[in-house]
KOLDOPA-970836 format. One record per residue: residue number from 1; residue in three letters; x, y, z of N, C-alpha, C in turn. Coordinates in pm, 1 decimal, always signed. Example, Ala and Ser with C-alpha at 12.3 -4.5 7.8 and 13.67 -1.06 7.14 Angstrom:
BEGIN
[1, 'ala', [+1319.0, -569.0, +780.0], [+1230.0, -450.0, +780.0], [+1320.0, -330.0, +780.0]] [2, 'ser', [+1285.0, -225.0, +708.0], [+1367.0, -106.0, +714.0], [+1290.0, +3.0, +787.0]] 
% end
This chain:
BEGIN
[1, 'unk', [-8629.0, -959.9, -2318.4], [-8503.6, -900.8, -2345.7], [-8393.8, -971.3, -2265.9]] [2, 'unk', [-8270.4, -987.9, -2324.4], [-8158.0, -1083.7, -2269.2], [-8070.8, -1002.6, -2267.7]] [3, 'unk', [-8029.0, -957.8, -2087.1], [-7930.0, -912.9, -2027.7], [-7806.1, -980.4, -2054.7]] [4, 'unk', [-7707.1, -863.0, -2118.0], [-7572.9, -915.2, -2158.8], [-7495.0, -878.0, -2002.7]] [5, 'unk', [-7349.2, -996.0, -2016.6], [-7267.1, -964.6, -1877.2], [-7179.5, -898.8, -1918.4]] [6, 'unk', [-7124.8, -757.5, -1882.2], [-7047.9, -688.0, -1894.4], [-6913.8, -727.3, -1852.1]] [7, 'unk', [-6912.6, -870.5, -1763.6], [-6795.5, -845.1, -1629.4], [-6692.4, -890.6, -1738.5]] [8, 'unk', [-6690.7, -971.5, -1858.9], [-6578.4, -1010.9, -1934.0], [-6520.3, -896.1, -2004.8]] [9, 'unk', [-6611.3, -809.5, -2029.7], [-6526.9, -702.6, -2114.6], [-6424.9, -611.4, -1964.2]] [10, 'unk', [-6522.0, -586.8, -1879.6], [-6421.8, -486.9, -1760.7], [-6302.8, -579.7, -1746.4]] [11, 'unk', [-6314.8, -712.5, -1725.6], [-6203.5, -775.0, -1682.6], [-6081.4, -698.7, -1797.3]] [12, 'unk', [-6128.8, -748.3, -1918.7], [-6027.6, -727.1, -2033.2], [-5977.4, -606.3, -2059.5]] [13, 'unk', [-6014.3, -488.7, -1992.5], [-6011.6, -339.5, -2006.6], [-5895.4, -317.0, -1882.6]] [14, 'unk', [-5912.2, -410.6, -1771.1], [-5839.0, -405.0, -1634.5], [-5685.7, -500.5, -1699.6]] [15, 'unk', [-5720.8, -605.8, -1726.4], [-5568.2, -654.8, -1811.1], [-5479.5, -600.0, -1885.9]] [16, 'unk', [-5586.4, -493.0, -2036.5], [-5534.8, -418.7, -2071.1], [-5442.7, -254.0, -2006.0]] [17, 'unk', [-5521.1, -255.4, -1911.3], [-5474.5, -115.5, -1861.5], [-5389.3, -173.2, -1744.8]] [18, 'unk', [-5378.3, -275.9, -1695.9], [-5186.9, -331.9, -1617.5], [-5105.5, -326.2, -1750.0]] [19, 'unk', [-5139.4, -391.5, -1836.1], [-5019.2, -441.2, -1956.5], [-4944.4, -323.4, -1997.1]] [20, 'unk', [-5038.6, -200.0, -2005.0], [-5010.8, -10.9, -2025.4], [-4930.2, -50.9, -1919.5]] [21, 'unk', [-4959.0, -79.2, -1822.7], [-4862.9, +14.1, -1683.4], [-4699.0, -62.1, -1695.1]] [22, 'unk', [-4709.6, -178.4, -1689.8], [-4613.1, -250.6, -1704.4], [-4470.4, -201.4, -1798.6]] [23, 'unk', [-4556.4, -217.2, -1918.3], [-4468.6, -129.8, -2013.0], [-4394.4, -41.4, -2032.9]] [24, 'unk', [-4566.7, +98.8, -1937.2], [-4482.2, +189.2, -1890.1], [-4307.1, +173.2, -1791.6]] [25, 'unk', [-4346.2, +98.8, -1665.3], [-4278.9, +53.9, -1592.0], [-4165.4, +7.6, -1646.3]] [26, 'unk', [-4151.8, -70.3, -1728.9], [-4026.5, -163.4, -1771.0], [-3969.0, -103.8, -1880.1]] [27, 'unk', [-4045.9, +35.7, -1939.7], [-3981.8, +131.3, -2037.1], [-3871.3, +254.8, -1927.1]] [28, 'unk', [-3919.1, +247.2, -1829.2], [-3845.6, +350.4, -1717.1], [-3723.7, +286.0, -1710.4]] [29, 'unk', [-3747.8, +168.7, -1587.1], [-3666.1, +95.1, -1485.3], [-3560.5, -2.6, -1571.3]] [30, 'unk', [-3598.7, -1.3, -1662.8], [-3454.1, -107.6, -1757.3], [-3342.3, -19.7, -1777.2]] [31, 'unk', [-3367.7, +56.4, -1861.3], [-3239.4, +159.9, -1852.2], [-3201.4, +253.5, -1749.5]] [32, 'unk', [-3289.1, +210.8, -1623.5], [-3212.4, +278.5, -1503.7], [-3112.9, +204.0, -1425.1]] [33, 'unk', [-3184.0, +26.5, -1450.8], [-3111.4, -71.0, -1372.3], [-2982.4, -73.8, -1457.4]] [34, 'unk', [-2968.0, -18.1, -1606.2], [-2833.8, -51.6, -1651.1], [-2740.8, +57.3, -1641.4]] [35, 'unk', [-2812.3, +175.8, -1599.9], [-2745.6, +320.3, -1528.2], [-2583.2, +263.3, -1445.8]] [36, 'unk', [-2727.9, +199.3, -1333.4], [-2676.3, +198.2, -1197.1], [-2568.8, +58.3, -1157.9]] [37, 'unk', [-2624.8, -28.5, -1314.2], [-2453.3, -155.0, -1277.5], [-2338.9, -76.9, -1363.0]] [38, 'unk', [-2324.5, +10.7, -1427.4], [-2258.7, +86.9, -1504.9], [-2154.1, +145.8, -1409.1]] [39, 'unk', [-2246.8, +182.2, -1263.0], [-2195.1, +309.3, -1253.6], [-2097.3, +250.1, -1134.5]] [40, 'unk', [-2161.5, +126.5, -1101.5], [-2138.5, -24.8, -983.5], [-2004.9, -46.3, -1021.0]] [41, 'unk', [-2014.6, -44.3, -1174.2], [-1865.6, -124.1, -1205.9], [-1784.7, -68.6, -1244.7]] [42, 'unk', [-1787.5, +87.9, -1256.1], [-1746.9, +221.0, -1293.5], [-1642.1, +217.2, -1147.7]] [43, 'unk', [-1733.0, +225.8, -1032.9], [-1654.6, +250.9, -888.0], [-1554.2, +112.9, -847.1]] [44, 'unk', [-1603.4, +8.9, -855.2], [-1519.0, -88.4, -828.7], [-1401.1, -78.2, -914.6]] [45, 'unk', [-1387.8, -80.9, -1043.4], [-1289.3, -75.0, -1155.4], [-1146.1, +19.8, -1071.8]] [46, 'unk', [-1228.7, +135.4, -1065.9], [-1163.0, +255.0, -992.9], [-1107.9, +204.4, -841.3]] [47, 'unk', [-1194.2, +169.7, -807.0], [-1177.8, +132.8, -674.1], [-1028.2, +70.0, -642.8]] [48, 'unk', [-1045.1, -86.0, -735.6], [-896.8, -163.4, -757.1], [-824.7, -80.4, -827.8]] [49, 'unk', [-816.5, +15.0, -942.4], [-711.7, +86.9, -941.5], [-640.4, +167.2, -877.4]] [50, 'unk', [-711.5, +235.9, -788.7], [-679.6, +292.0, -668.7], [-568.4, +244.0, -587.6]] [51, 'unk', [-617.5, +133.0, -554.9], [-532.0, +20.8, -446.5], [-430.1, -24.3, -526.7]] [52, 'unk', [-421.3, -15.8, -643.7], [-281.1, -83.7, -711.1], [-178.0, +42.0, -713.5]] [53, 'unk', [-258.3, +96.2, -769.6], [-127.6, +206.7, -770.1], [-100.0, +254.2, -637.5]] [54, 'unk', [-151.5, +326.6, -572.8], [-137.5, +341.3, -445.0], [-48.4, +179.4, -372.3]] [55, 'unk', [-74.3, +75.1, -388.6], [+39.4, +12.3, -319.3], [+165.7, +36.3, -379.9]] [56, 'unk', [+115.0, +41.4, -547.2], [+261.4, +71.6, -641.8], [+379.3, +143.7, -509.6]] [57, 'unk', [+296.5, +282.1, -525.0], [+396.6, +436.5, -486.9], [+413.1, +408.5, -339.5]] [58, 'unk', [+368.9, +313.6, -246.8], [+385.2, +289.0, -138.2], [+524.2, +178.5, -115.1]] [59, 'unk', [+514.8, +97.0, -176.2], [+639.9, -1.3, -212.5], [+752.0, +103.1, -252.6]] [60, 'unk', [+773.0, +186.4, -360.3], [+861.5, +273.0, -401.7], [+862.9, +374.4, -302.0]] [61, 'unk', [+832.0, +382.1, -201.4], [+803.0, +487.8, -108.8], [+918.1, +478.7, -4.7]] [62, 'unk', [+879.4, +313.4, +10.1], [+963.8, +205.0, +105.1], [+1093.8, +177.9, +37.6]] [63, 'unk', [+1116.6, +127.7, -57.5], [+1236.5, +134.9, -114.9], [+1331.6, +277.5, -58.7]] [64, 'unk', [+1262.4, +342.8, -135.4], [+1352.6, +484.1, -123.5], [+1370.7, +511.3, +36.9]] [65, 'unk', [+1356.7, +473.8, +94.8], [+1332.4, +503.1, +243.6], [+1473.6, +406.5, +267.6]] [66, 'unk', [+1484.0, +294.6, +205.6], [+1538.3, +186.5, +265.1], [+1707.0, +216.5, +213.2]] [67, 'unk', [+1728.5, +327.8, +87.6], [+1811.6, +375.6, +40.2], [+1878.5, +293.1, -89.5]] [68, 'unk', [+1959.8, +322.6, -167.5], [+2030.0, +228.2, -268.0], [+2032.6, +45.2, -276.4]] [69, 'unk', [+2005.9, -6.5, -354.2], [+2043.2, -138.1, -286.0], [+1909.2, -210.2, -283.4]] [70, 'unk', [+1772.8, -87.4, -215.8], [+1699.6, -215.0, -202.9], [+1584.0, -254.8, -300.0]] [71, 'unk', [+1488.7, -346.6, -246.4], [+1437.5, -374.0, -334.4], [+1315.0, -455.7, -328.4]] [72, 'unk', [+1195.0, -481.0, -354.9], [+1063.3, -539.9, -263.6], [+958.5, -557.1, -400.9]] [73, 'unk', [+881.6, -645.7, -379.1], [+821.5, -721.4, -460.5], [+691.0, -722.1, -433.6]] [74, 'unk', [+628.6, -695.1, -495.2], [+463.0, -738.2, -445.4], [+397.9, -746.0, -565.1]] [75, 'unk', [+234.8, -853.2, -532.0], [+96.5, -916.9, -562.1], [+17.6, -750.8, -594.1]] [76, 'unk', [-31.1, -708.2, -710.2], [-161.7, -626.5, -682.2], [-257.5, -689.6, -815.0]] [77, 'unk', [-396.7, -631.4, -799.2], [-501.6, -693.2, -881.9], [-527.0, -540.8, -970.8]] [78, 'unk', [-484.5, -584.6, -1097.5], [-534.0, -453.6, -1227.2], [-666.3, -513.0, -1259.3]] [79, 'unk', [-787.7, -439.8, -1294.4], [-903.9, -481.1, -1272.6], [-933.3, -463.4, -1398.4]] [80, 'unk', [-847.9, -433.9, -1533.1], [-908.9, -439.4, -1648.1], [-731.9, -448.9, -1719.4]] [81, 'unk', [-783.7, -481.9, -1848.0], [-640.1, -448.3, -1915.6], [-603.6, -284.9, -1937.3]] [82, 'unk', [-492.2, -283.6, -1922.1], [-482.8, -121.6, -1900.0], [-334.7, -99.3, -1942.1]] [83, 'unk', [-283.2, +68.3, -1887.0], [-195.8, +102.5, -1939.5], [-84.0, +165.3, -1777.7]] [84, 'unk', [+14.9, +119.5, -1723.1], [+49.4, +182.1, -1669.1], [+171.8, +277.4, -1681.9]] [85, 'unk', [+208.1, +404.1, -1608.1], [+304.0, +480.4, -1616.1], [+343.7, +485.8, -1534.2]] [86, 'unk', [+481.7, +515.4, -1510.1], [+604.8, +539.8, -1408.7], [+664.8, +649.5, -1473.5]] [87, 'unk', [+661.7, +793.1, -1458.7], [+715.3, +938.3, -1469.3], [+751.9, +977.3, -1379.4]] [88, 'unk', [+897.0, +1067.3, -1366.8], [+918.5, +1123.6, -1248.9], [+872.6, +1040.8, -1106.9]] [89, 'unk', [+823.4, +1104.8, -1074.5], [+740.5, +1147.1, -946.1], [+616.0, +1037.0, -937.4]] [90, 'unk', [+596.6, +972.0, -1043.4], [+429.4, +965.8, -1038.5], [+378.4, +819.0, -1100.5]] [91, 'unk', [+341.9, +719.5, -1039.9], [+287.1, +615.1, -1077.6], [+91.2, +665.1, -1120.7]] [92, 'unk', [+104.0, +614.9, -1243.4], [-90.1, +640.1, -1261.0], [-114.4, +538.7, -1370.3]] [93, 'unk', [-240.7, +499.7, -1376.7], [-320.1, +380.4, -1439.3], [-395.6, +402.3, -1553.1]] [94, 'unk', [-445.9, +432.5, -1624.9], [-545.3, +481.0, -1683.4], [-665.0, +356.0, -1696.2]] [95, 'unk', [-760.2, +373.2, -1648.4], [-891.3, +275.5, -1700.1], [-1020.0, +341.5, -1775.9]] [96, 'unk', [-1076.5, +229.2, -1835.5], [-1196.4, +307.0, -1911.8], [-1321.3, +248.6, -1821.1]] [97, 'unk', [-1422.6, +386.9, -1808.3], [-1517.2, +372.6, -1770.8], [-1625.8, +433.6, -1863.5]] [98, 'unk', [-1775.8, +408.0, -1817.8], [-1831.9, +414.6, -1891.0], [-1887.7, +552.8, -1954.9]] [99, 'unk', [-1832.5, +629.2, -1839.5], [-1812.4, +762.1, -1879.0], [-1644.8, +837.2, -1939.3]] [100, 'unk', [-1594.4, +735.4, -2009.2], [-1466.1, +732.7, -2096.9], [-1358.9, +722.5, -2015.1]] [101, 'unk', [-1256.7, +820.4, -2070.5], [-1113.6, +733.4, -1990.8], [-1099.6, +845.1, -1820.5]] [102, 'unk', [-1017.3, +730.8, -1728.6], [-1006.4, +766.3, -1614.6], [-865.8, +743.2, -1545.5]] [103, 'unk', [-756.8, +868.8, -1505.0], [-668.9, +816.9, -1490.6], [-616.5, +840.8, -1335.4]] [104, 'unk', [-624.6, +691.1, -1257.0], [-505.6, +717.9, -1162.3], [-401.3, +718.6, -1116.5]] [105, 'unk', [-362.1, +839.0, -1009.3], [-243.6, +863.8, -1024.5], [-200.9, +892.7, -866.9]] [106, 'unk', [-52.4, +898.3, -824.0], [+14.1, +881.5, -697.2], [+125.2, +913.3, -707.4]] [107, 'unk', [+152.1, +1052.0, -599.9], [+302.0, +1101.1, -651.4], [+393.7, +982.7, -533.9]] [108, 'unk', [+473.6, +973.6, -569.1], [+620.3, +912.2, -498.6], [+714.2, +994.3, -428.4]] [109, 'unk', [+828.0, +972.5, -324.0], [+902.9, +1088.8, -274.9], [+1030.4, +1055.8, -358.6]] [110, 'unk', [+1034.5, +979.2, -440.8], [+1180.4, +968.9, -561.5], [+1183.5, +944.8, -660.0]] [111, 'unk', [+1244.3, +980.5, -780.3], [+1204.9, +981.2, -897.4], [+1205.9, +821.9, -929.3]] [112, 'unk', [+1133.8, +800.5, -1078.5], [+1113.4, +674.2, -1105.8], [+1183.1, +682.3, -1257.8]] [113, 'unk', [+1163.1, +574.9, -1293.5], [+1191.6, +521.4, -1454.4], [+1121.3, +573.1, -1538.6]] [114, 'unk', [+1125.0, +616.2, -1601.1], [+1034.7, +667.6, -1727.5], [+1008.4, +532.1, -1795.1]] [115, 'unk', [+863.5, +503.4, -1779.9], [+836.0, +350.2, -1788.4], [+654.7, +340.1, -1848.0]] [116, 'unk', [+687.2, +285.1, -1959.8], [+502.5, +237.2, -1962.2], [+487.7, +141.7, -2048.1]] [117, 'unk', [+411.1, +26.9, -1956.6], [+415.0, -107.5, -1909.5], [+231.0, -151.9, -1991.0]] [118, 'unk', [+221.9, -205.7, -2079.8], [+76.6, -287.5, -2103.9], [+62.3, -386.6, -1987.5]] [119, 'unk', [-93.6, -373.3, -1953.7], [-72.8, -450.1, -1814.3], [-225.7, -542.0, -1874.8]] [120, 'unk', [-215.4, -686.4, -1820.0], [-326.8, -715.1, -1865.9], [-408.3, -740.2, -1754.7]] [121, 'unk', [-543.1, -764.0, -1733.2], [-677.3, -791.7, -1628.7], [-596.9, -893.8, -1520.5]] [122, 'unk', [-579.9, -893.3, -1436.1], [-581.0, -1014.5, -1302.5], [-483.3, -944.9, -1226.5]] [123, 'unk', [-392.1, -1076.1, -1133.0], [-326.9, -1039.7, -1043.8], [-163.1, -1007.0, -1075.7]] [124, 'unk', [-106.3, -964.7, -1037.7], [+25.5, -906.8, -1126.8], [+168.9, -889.8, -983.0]] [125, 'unk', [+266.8, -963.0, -1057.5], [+356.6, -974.3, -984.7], [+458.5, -790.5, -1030.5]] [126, 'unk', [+485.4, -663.2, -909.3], [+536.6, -588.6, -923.0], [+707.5, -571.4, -837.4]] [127, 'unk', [+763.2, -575.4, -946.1], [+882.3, -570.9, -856.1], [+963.7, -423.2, -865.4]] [128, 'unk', [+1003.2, -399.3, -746.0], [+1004.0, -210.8, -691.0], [+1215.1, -231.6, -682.0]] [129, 'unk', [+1300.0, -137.2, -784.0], [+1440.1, -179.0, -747.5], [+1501.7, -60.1, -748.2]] [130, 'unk', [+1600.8, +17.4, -639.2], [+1686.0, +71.2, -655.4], [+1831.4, +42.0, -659.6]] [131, 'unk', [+1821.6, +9.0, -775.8], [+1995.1, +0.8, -860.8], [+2113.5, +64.4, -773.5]] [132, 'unk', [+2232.9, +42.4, -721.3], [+2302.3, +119.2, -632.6], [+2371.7, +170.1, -738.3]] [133, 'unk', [+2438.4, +309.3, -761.4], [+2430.6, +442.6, -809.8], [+2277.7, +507.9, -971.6]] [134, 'unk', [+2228.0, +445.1, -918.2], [+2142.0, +453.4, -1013.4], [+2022.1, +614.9, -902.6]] [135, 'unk', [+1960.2, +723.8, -1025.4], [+1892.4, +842.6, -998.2], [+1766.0, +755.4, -980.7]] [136, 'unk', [+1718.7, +678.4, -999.4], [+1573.3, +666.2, -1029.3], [+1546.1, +529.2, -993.1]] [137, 'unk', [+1441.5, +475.3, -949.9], [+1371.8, +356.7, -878.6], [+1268.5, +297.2, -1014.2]] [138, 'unk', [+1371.4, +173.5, -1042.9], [+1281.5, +88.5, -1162.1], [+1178.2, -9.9, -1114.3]] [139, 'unk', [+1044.1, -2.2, -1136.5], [+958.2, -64.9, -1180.4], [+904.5, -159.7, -1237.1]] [140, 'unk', [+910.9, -270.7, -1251.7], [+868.7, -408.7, -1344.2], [+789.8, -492.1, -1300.7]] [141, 'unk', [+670.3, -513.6, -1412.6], [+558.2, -557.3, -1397.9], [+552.5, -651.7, -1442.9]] [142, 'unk', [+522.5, -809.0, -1427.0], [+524.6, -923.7, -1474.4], [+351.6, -961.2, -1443.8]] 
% end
């Protein structure tokens, strides 16, 4: 009688049952790893909007401080193409994330222009002006 070797079939049963696991594995962890750059680029997006507007209402902050007349210029980075507003009181951004739209916003201590500006992705020249007899502090985004 001629003893058969079993060890090729266990091997192939052990290959097969990683290839299960794997699968399993890479059926989990793929759509978690795309969760979590989602959510990566969700906060950064926000993050630079944050800092733009917020320098926005900080420049207009300074102006108004500085009284009629003046007037100050600054560099900020819009991190997507977007939409900005100047109301009253209130510079805000709106961006889309992946959990839909997100808007920030920053009150001012003087009124502004009733103003809304298409802004596109990069770095953006903002210039901050109070007009002498002019109510309100204009805004312009290049």
């Amino acid at each position: 009688m001629i003893k058969m070797d079993n060890k090729g079939q266990i091997s192939a049963e052990y290959l097969l049952l990683v290839l299960v696991f794997l699968i399993i594995l890479g059926s989990i962890t793929i759509p978690l790893m795309g969760r979590s750059i989602n959510a990566s680029s969700d906060v950064s997006a926000a993050s630079d909007a944050r800092v733009a507007v917020q320098s926005i209402a900080n420049a207009a902050n300074i102006v108004y401080a500085n009284g009629m007349g003046a007037r100050r210029t600054l560099n900020v980075y819009v991190p997507q193409n977007t939409i900005l507003n100047f109301t009253n009181r209130t510079v805000a951004m709106r961006i889309v994330s992946s959990q839909g739209n997100l808007t920030i916003d920053q009150r001012t201590d003087y009124n502004l222009a009733n103003t809304t500006v298409n802004v596109n992705k990069g770095w953006r020249n903002v210039r901050i002006e109070w007009t002498v007899g002019s109510n309100y502090i204009t805004i312009t985004v290049t």
